[in-house]
C-alpha positions in Angstrom: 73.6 101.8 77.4 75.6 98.7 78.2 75.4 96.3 81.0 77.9 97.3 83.3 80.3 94.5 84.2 81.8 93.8 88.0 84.2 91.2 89.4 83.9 90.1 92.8 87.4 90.6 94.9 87.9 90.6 98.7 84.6 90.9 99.2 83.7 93.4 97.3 81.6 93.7 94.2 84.0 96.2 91.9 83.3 97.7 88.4 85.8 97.0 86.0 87.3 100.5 86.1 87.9 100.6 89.5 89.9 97.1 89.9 91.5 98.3 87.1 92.6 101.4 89.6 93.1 99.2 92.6 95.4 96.9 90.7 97.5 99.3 89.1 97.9 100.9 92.4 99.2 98.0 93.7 101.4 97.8 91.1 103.1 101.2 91.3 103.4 100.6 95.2 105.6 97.2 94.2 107.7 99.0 91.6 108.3 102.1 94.0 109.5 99.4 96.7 111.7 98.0 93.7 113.1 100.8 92.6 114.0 102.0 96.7 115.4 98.6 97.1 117.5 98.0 94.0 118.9 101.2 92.9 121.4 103.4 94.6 121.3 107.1 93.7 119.4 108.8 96.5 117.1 110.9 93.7 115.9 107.5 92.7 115.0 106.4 96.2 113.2 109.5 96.2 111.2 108.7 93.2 110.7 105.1 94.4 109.2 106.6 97.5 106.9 109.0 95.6 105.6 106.3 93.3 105.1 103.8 96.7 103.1 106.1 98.4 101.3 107.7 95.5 100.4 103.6 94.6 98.9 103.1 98.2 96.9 106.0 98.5 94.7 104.9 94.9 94.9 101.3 95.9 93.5 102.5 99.2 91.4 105.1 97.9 89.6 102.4 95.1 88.9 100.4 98.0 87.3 102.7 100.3 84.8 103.8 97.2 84.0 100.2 96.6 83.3 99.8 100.3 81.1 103.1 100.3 79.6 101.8 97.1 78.4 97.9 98.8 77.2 99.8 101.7 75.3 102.1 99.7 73.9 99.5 97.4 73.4 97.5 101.2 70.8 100.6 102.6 69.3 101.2 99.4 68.5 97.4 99.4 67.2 97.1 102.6 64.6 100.1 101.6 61.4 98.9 100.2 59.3 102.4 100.6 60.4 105.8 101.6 59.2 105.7 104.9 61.9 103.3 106.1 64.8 104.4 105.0 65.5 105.9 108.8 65.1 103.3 109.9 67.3 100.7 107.5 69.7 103.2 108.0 69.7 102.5 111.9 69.4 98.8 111.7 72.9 99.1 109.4 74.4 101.7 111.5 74.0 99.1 114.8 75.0 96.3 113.0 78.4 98.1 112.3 78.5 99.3 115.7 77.9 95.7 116.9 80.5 94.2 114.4 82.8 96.9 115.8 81.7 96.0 119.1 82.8 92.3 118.6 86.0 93.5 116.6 87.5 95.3 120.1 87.0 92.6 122.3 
């Protein structure tokens, strides 16, 4: 088995597949807003509309794996032994809640 390669983008360490996903997400969302914005027939707005929001909902579900997936790879890290992975688990769980915390004010 092969080495499996990642890019880092916005943070994020992503397989090849999956910015492969997010971009061509992206991509369909642009040419749905073209195809609303530049052509007239009210089926094809339709279809632009369909293709926008199908194109935002993989881009945003590729990102929220790769998220999952770094905070994953983040707790399993932190975990040297069995015994502390309750408590790695808390020490990430308050620092999100402290980042969110900071985030409100």
């Amino acid at each position: 088995m092969g080495e499996h390669k990642s890019i880092r983008f916005l943070g994020l360490e992503w397989n090849i597949v999956s910015f492969i996903i997010f971009i061509l997400g992206i991509v369909a969302f642009i040419v749905g807003l073209i195809i609303i914005l530049f052509f007239s027939p009210i089926e094809l707005n339709f279809l632009g509309v369909i293709i926008s929001i199908s194109g935002l909902i993989t881009s945003l579900t590729a990102a929220s794996r790769m998220q999952l997936e770094t905070l994953r790879k983040e707790i399993t890290g932190k975990v040297g032994e069995p015994d502390k992975k309750l408590a790695s688990i808390e020490k990430t769980l308050k620092e999100i809640r402290d980042t969110l915390r900071k985030t409100e004010k």
